[in-house]
RODO-2510 file (C-alpha; in nm, 4 decimals, decimal comma):
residues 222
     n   res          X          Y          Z
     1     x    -1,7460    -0,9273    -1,6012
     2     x    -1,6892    -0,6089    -1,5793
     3     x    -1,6601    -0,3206    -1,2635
     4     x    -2,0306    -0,2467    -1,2914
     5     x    -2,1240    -0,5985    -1,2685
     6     x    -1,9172    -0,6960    -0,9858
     7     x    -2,0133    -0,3622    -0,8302
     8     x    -2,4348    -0,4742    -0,8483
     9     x    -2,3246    -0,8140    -0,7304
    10     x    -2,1600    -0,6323    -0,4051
    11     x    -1,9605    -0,3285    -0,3894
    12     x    -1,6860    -0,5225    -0,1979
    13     x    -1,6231    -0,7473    -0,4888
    14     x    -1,5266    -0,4357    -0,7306
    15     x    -1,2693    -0,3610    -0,4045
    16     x    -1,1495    -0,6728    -0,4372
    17     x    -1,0477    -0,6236    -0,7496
    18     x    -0,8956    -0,2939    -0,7046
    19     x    -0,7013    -0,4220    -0,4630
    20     x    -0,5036    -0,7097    -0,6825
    21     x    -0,3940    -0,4255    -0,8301
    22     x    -0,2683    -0,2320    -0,5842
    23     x    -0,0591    -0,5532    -0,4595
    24     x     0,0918    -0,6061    -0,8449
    25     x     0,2349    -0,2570    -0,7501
    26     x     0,3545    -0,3298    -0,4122
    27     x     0,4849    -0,7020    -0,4878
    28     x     0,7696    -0,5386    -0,6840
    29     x     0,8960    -0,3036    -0,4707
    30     x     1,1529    -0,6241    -0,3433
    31     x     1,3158    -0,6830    -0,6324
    32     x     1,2882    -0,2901    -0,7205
    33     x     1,5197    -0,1943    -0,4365
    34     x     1,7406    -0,4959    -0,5272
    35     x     1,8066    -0,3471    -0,8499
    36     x     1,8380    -0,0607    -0,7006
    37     x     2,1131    -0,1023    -0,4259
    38     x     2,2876    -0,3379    -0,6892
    39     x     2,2928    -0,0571    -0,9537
    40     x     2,0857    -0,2229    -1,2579
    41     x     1,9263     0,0543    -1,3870
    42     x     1,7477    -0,1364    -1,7095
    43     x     1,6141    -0,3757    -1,4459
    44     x     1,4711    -0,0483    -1,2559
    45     x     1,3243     0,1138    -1,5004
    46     x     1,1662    -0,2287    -1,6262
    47     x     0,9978    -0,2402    -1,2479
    48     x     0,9603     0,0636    -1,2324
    49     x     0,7656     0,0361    -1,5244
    50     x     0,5687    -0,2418    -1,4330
    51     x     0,4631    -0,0923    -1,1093
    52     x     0,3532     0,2542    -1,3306
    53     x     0,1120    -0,0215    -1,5447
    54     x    -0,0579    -0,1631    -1,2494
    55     x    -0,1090     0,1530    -1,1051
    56     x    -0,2639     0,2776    -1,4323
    57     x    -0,5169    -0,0246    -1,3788
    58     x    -0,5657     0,0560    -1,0001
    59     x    -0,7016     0,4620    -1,1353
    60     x    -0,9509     0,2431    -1,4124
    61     x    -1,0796     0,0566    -1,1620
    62     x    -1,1162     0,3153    -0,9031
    63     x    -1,2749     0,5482    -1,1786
    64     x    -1,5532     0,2457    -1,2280
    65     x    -1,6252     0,1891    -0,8870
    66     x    -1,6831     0,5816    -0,8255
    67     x    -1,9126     0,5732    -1,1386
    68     x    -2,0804     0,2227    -1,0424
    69     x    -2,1349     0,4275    -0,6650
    70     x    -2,5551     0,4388    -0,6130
    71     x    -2,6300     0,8448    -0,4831
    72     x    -2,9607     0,7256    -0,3080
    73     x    -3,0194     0,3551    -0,2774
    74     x    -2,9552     0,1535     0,0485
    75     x    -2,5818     0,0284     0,0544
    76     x    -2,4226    -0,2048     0,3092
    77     x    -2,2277     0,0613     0,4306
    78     x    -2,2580     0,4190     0,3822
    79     x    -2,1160     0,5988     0,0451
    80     x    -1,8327     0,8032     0,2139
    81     x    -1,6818     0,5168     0,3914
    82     x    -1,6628     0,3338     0,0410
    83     x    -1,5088     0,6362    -0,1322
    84     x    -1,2691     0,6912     0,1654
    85     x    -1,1710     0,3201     0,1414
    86     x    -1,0974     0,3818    -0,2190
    87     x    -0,8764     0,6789    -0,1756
    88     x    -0,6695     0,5235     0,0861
    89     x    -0,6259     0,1874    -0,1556
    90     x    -0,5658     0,4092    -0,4646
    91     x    -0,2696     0,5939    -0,2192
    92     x    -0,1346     0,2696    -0,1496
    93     x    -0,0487     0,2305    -0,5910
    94     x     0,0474     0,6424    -0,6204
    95     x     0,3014     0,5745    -0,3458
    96     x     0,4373     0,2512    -0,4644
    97     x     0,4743     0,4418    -0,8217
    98     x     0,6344     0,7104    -0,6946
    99     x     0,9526     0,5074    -0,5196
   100     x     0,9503     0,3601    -0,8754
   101     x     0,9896     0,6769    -1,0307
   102     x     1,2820     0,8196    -0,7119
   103     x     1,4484     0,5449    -0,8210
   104     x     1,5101     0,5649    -1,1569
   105     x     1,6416     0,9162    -1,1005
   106     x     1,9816     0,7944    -0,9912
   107     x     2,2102     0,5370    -0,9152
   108     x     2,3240     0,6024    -0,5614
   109     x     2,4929     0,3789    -0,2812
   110     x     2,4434     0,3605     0,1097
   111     x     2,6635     0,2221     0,3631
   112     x     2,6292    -0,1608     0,4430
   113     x     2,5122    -0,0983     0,7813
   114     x     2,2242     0,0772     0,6120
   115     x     2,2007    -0,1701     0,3613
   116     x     2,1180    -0,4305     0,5869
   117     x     1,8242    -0,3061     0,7642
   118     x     1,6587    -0,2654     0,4526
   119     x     1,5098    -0,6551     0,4188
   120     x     1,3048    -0,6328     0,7360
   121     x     1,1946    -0,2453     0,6758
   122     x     1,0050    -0,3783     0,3222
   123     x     0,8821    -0,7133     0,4508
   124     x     0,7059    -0,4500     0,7570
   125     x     0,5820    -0,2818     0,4749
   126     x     0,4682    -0,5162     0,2588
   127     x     0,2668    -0,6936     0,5800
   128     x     0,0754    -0,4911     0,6603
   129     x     0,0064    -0,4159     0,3043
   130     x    -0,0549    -0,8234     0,2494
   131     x    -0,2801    -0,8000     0,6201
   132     x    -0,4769    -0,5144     0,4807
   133     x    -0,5506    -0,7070     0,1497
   134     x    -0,7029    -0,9951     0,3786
   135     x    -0,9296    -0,7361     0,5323
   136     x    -1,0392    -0,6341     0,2087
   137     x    -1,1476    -0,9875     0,1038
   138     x    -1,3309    -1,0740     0,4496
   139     x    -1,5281    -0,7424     0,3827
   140     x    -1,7692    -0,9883     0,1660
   141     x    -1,7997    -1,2147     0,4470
   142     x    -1,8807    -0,9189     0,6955
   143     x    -2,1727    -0,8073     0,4618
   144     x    -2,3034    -1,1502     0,4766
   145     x    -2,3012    -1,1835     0,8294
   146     x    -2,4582    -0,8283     0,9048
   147     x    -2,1240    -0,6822     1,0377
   148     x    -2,1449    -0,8931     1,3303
   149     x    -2,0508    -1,2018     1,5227
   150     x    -1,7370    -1,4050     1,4854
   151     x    -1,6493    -1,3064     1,1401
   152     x    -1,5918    -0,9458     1,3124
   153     x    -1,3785    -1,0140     1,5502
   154     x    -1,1441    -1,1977     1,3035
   155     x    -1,1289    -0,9054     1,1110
   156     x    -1,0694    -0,6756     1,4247
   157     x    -0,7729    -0,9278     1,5065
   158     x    -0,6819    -0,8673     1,1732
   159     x    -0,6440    -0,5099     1,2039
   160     x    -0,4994    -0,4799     1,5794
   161     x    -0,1991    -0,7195     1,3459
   162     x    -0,1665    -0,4252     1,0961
   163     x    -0,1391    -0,1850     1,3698
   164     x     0,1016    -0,3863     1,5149
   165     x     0,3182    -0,4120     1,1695
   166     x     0,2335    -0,0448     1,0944
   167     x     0,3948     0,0596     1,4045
   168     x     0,6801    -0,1549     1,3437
   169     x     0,7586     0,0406     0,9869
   170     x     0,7579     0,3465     1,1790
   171     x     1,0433     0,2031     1,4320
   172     x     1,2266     0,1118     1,0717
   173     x     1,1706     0,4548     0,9239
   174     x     1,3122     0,6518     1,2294
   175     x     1,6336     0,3690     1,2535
   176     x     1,6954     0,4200     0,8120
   177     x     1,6302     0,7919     0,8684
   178     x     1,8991     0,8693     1,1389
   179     x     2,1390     0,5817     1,0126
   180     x     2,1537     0,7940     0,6686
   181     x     2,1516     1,1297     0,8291
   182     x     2,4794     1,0210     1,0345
   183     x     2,6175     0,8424     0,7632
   184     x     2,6170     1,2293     0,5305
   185     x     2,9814     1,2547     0,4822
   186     x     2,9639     0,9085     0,3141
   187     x     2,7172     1,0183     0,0298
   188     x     2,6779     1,3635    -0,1719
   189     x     2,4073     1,6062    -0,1096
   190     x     2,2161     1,4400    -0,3938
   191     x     2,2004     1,0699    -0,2341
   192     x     2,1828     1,1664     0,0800
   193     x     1,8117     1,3923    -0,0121
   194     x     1,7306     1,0523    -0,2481
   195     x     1,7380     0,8062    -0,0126
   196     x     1,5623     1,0192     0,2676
   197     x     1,2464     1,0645     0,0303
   198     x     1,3033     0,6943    -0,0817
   199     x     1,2213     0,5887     0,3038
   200     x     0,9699     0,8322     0,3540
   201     x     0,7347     0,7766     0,0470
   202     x     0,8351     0,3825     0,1398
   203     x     0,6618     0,4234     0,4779
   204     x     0,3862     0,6318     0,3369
   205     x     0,2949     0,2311     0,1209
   206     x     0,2650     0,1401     0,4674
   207     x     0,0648     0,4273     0,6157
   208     x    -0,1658     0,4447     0,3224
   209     x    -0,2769     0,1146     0,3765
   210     x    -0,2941     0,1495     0,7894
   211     x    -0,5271     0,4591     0,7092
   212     x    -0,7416     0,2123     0,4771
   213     x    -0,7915    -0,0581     0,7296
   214     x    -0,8699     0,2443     1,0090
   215     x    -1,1568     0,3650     0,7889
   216     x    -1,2774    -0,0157     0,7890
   217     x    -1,2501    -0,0528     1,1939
   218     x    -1,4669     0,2336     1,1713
   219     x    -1,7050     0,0822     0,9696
   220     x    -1,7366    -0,2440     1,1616
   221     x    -1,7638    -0,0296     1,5051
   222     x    -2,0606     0,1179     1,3941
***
């Protein structure tokens, strides 16, 4: 079936299935900084690769939606929330494609202390990634029920949780940031600029998604 189809079937559908997508990308980014911290380049560049692929699929898809996108007939919800839904997904891939692409630029080491903060700074990440992708596939169920009722407040509950795990990166982000800015005279200039983009464009997954499931709160607030 293709985007078109899905897309006269319900718009929300065709979002679902950008949205696989976007989580291919951001499913890798574990083992991508594990290959990265341990030094395997091939195995990198092989994620890094991977995540570039799905991303790829995430801009076909996005393309068809904005195509499939009716100009003048009635819609469940209004055009510009849709596209702004889209560009926040389609952020979510870019992002996730560019800390493939930091990280194939170098091999570089941090300090241990540094090191292990980094488990629970991608698991925030990836939830509220994973929370936002359960938003996406209730959006059906919203439709159906008018935008109202019980099946909104689960959503809402839903997105006070990616709030919550949103906020949570940040704390992560500002802890990795000074952690690596005090730990200079351990790394070269080089490193020390790598890894500060790496955690910034790794909390911008996060925010990208956050912004999505704001644009949605809006929607069901309406």
């Amino acid at each position: 079936m293709s985007i078109f189809d899905l897309f006269r079937k319900s718009p929300f559908a065709a979002l679902n299935e950008m949205m696989k997508e976007v989580v291919e990308c951001t499913n890798r980014v574990p083992d991508l900084y594990n290959a990265f911290l341990e030094g395997k380049k091939k195995d990198v560049e092989k994620l890094a690769k991977e995540i570039s692929d799905h991303e790829y699929n995430t801009d076909i898809i996005k393309n068809e939606i904005r195509q499939s996108l009716p100009s003048s007939i009635f819609m469940p919800v209004a055009r510009g929330d849709l596209l702004q839904i889209i560009s926040a997904m389609d952020a979510i891939a870019d992002k996730t494609e560019d800390l493939g692409v930091l990280m194939t630029f170098k091999t570089v080491k941090i300090p241990e202390s540094v090191k292990l903060e980094m488990p629970g700074f991608i698991k925030s990440v990836l939830d509220v990634v994973n929370l936002s992708k359960d938003v996406i596939e209730e959006l059906e169920t919203l439709r159906a029920a008018s935008f109202a009722g019980p099946e909104t407040k689960t959503v809402s509950e839903l997105l006070d949780k990616i709030n919550e795990s949103e906020h949570k990166t940040d704390k992560f982000q500002y802890s990795l940031t000074k952690q690596i800015l005090n730990a200079e005279e351990e790394m070269d200039c080089a490193s020390l600029v790598l890894w500060l983009k790496i955690i910034e464009i790794t909390g911008g997954i996060a925010n990208a998604a956050e912004k999505m499931a704001n644009r949605i709160r809006l929607i069901i607030s309406q």
